[in-house]
C-alpha positions, 0 to 999 in steps of 0.5 A: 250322147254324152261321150260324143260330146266328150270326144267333140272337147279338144283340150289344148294350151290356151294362148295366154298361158303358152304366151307366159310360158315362153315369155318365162322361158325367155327370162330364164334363159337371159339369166342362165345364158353365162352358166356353163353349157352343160348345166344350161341344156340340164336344166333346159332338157328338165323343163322341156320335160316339165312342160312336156308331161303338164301340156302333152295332151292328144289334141295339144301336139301343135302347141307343144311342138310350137312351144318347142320351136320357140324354145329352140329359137330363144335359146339360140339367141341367147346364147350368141348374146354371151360375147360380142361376136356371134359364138354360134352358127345354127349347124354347131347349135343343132349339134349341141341339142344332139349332143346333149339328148334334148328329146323332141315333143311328144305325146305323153298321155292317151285319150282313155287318160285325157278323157278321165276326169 
């Protein structure tokens, strides 16, 4: 009876903290967009990984993939604001994630471990 009720509880992001947790995204990347490419997908690749590890619950993946997409999309545009002109298309954007290995969402615990507390 007991673990029944266990397995019926999704644990997953509430709206409020995934809503602060892109509007933090976006305050970093308006600050960091002048910063040299490189250390930009550094630190962006350690906060995916950040957020991934905190939020990647089993029942979570639609959150983590949405925070993810909207993390792509924002840095985008971040990015073309560094000139007048857009200095990126989406190709040569795409292009730079995989140049830099910025790992997609995942799953990073199982259920025997979500389910432990």
């Amino acid at each position: 009876m007991v673990i029944d009720q266990i397995e019926d509880r999704k644990r997953r992001t509430s709206r409020k903290k995934l809503k602060k947790s892109v509007a933090n995204f976006t305050a970093w990347c308006k600050g960091a967009r002048s910063s040299r490419l490189r250390k930009i997908f550094r630190q962006l690749s350690s906060q995916l990984r950040g957020y991934r590890n905190y939020y990647g619950l089993i029942d979570n993946s639609a959150n983590l993939a949405q925070f993810y997409y909207q993390a792509k999309r924002i840095l985008f545009k971040w990015l073309n604001r560094r000139s007048q002109r857009s200095s990126l298309s989406w190709e040569e954007y795409e292009k730079l994630w995989e140049r830099y290995q910025v790992s997609k969402p995942r799953i990073t615990q199982s259920r025997q471990i979500a389910m432990s507390f």
